[in-house]
C-alpha positions as CSV (number, residue, x, y, z in Angstrom):
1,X,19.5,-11.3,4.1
2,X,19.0,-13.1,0.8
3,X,16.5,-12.0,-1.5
4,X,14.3,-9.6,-2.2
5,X,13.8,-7.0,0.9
6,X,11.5,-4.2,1.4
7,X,13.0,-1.3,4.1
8,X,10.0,0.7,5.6
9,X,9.3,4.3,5.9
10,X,7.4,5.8,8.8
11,X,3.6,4.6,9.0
12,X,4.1,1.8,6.0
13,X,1.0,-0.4,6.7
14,X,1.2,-4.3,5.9
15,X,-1.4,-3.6,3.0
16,X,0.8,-0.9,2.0
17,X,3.4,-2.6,1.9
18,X,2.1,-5.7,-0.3
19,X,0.7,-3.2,-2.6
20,X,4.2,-1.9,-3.4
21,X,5.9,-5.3,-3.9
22,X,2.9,-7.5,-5.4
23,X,0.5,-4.4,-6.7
24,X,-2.0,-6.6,-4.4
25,X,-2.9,-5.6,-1.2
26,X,-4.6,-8.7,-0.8
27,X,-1.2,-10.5,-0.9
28,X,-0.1,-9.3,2.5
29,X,-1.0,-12.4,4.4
30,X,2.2,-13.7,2.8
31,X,4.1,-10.8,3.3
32,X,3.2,-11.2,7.1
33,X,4.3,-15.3,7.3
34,X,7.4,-13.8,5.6
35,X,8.1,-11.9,8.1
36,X,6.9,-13.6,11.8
37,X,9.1,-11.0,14.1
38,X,7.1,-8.9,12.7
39,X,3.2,-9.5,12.7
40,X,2.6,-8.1,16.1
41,X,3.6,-4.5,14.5
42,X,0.0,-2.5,12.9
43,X,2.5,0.5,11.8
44,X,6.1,0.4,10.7
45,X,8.4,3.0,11.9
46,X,11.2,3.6,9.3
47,X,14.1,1.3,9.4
48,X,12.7,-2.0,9.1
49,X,14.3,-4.8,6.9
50,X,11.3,-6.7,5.6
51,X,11.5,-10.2,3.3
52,X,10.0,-9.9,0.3
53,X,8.7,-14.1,-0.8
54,X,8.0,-15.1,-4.1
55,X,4.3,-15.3,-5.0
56,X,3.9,-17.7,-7.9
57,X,0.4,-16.6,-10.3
58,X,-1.9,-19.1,-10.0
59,X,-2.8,-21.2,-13.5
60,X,-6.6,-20.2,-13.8
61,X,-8.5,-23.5,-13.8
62,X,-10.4,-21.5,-17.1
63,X,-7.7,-21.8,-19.6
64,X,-7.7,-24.5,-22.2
65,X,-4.6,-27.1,-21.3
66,X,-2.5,-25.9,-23.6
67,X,-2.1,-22.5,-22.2
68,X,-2.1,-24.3,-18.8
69,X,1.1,-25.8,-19.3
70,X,-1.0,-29.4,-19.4
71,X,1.3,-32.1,-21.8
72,X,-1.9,-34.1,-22.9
């Protein structure tokens, strides 16, 4: 598996589990497409080989353009 992987313990939680490798529970909607085999499982038993995607930051739309990244 290339990558970043995440192995489970016993009752890791998808939320849990984002938490740990983002520090966003929020992100585990991402975590889950990752991971497909997977969705149908609520709570992991220990063993499991997760893929951990990258998560780009998103530019917030409040920043002037040259913090953005913005050339003009």
């Amino acid at each position: 598996m290339q990558g970043k992987t995440y192995i489970t313990i016993q009752g890791d939680m998808w939320d849990t589990i984002a938490y740990r490798a983002f520090e966003n529970e929020y992100l585990m909607t991402e975590l889950i497409d990752a991971n497909p085999s997977h969705r149908h499982i609520v709570v992991f038993p220990a063993g499991v080989i997760l893929a951990i995607p990258e998560i780009s930051e998103p530019v917030p739309d409040n920043l002037p353009p040259w913090k953005r990244g913005d050339s003009s």
